[in-house]
Each structure stands twice: as C-alpha cells, then as structure tokens.
N, C-alpha and C positions, 0 to 999 in steps of 0.2 A: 533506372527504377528507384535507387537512394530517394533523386530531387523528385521524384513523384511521389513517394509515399513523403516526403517533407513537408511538398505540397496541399497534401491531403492533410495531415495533422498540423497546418499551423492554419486553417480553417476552421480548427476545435484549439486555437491557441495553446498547443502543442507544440515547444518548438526544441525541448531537448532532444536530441536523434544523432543518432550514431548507428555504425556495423562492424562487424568483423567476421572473420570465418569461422564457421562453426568449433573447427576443431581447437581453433585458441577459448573456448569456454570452456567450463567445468559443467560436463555433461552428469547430472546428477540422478537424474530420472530418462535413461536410454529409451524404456517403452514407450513414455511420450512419443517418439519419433517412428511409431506405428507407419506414416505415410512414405518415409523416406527408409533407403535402404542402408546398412549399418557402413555398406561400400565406398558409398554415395559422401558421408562425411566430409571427406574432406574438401569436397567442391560446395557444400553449403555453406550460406552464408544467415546469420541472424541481424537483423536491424533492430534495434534496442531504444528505445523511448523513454522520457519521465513525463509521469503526469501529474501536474501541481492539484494537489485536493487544497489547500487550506482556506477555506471562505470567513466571512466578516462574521462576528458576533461579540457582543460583550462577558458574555459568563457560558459557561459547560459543565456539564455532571458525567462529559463518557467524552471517551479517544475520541481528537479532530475528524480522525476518517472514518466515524459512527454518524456524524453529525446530520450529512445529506445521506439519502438511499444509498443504496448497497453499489461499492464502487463494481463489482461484477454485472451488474445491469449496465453500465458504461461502456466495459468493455464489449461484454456483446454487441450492444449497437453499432461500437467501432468496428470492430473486428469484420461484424457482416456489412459494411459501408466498402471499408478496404478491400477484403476480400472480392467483391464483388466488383470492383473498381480494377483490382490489379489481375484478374483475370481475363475481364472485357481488352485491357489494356495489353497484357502481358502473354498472350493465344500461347500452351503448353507447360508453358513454367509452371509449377508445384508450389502452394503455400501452405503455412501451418502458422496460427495463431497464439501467442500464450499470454498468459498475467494470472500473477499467482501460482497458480500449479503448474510449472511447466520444466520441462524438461533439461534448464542449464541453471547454473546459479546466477540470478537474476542480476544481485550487486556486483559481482564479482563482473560481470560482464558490460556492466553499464558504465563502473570504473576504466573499465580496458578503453570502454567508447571515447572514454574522456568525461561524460556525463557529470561526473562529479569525484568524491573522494569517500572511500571506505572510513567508515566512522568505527570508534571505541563502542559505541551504543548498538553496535550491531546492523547499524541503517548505511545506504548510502546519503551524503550529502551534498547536495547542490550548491552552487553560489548563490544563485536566485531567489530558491525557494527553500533551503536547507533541507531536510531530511522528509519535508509533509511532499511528499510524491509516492504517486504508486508507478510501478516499473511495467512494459509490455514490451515484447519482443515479437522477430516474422521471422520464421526461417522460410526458406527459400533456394530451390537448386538456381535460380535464375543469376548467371555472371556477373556481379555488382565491385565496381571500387571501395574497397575496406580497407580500418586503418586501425590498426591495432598500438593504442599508448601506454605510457608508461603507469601503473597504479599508481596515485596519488591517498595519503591519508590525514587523517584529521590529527589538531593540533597535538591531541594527546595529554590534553591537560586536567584527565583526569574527573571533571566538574560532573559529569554522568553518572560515574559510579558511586562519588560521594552522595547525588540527589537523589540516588535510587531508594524510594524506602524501603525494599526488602533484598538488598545484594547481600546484608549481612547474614541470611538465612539461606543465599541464594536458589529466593523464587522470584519472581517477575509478579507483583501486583497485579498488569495486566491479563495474567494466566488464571490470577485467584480469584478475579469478577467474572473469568469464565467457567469456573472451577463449579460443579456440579452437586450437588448433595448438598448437604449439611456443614456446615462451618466450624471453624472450632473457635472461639471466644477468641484469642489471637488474630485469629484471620478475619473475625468479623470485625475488630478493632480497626485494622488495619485498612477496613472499606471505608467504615466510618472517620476516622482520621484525616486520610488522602482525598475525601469526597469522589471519588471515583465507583459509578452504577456498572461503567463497561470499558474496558481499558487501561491505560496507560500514555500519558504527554512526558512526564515527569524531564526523562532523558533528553527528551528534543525541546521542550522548552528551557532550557538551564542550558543547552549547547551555545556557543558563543558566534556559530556562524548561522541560529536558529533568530538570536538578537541583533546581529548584524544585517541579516535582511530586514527583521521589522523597522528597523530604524529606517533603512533604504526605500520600504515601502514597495521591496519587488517579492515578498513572501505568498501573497493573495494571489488565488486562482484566477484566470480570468475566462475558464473553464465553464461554460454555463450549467452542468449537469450538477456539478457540486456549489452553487450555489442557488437550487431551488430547492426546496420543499426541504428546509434545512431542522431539526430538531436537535438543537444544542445540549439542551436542558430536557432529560425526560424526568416523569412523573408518576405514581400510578394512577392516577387519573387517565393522562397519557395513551399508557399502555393498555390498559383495560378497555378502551376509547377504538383501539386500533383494531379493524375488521382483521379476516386473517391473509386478506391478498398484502393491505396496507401493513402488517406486520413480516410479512417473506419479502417487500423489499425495502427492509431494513439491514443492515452487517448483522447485529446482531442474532436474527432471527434465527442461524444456523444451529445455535443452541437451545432454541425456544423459549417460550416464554420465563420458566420457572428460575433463572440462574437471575435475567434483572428485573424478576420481581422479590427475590428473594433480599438482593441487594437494592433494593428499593427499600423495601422494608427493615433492613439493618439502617438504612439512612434515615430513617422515618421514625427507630426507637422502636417499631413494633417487636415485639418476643417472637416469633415463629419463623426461622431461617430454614427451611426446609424449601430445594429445588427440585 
C-alpha cells in the first residue's frame, strides 16, 4: 500500500512520504478518529506527506501559503483521488484523511517519518523545500511496513527569534493581520512597518536551510495547484473585485473580508481600521 500511495502523489510531484504506527504519534485530537476504534490503535498505521507550496513571484504583501487559492481546496481533491483509489484497490481496509485538523501532531510525526527536522520557528523543515510545506497524513488499519526515525532538529542558531518582529511582546504578527476589531496604534504600526496584509514569512525566510535551498534552486513547487491563479500582492481594488465564490477560495477568507481590508487600509494611510 506505502509504494502505491507513493505512487499516487509523485503524479502530483509529491514525493516526501513516510509511515509509522499510529501509536508512535502524539494523538492530539482522539475524536478525530471517529471511524476507527480506540482498540484498534495500535495496529494503525498513518502515512505522512510534505507538500511543497512555494511558487515563483518577485514581490508579496501576505504569507507564501496565501498566495495561490486556499491550500484546503487541494487537499480535498487529493484526498477524494486517493481515497477513491485506495479503496478500489485495497477491498475492506479502513481510510481516514487529514491536513490541517487532524487528529496527531502533524510535525511531530512527519519528523519521526524522517521527512525532515523540527524547527526553533515552530515549523517542520525539509532539505528540499525548508519549512514552505503543508503536511497530510492517511491512517489506515490496512498492514503496511513502517519505520519509525530518530527526531532530528534544526541548527538552533537562534536567527528566527531575533527576526521575529513581535517575540519581544510575544505575539506572532501573523496572528495580528488576523486579529479582528480594531487595532491599537502599536499594532497597526506594526502592519505597516513589516508590510505584511495577511501573515507572516518573517521566520522562514531568515532560516538558513530556507536560503540554502534557494540557492540550490530545489525550494519551488512543482505542484501545479499552487502555481495557478496565484495572487502575491493584494490590493483593494483587488479585494473589492473578488465575487464571493472567488473570495471563499482564498486562505484568507476564513475570516472574512473586514480583517484584510482593514489592513489594507492601515497600508494605504487611510484613518478607519475597524474589521
């Protein structure tokens, strides 16, 4: 099963992948695993994925994984590709899909894979593609060879926490572009400053295995979903522009319009920061 879901996602130029047995993860959210029974644990097994987001552009105004539509639209299509594949193929066995919300802790498990190295910045990190990956997982009662490695971590040199511009207050910039209401002079400083409408790069661009790949030239997805319909730079023009199907598949959308137009507007000088 492993080399056929391998199979499958290096057709979508997918090719970090790993497994292990469920019970070597840190089960974070149990109800997740609604289809499977609490018993059942420890014969599960999870297969663990990276998926490179980072596509080509000169300039940005919002976090790289903002850029193309909404990476949850991605997974879905995979998700119902696979699933639908490994059923046909796989007559009884049990799957469950996750990315994002799911039920083990994602890094934590994608390290065990081998997949890469737990980072200072909170992200896992790749050789390939340093830390611009989104992570998907398959559990699965179906018997599969797993290999559980040793964690591996990042240099620890620190260069994250000093480029962070808000650890000294410790808040995350990228939480304050999502941040809801009204601003407080401070915080709206702080959009305008960083140029930042939605997100946060800060920490992974300043990573040292973030500029080791660019140099290498293996950073870039080659991912076709995150390299169409890409919007690096938004606007209000932009936004205002976007019907409301074209604005729900955006990342941002989840908090609607008011939070990056409001940070549109701290970027723009206008007086009225109200979301």
């Amino acid at each position: 099963m492993l080399d056929f879901i391998k199979k499958t996602l290096l057709k979508h130029n997918i090719e970090l992948v790993g497994a292990l047995k469920l019970c070597d993860c840190r089960i974070t959210r149990p109800y997740k695993l609604r289809n499977f029974c609490e018993s059942e644990y420890n014969s599960l097994s999870a297969i663990v994925f990276a998926v490179p987001y980072l596509s080509r552009y000169n300039d940005k105004n919002i976090s790289a994984y903002a850029a193309p539509r909404d990476y949850h639209l991605f997974f879905k299509g995979l998700f119902t590709e696979l699933t639908d594949a490994l059923i046909k193929e796989f007559d009884g066995a049990k799957f469950e899909c996750f990315a994002d919300n799911s039920p083990i802790d994602e890094r934590h498990a994608a390290a065990l894979c081998g997949l890469g190295m737990l980072g200072d910045n909170g992200l896992l990190i790749t050789e390939k593609y340093s830390s611009y990956v989104f992570l998907g997982e398959i559990i699965t009662d179906y018997p599969i060879q797993t290999k559980k490695n040793e964690i591996k971590y990042c240099l620890k040199c620190g260069k994250c926490q000093l480029a962070c511009p808000m650890a000294s207050i410790g808040e995350c910039l990228s939480s304050l572009t999502q941040k809801k209401g009204e601003l407080t002079a401070n915080e709206a400083n702080a959009i305008k400053k960083y140029g930042s409408i939605w997100g946060c790069d800060i920490c992974q661009e300043i990573c040292p295995f973030t500029l080791r790949a660019k140099r290498k030239g293996t950073i870039y997805t080659e991912v076709d979903f995150f390299n169409e319909e890409l919007i690096p730079i938004l606007t209000s023009d932009k936004i205002n522009d976007m019907s409301e199907e074209e604005f729900s598949h955006r990342a941002y959308s989840w908090r609607g319009r008011g939070a990056v137009t409001r940070n549109l507007k701290i970027m723009e000088g206008k007086e009225s920061q109200n979301a």
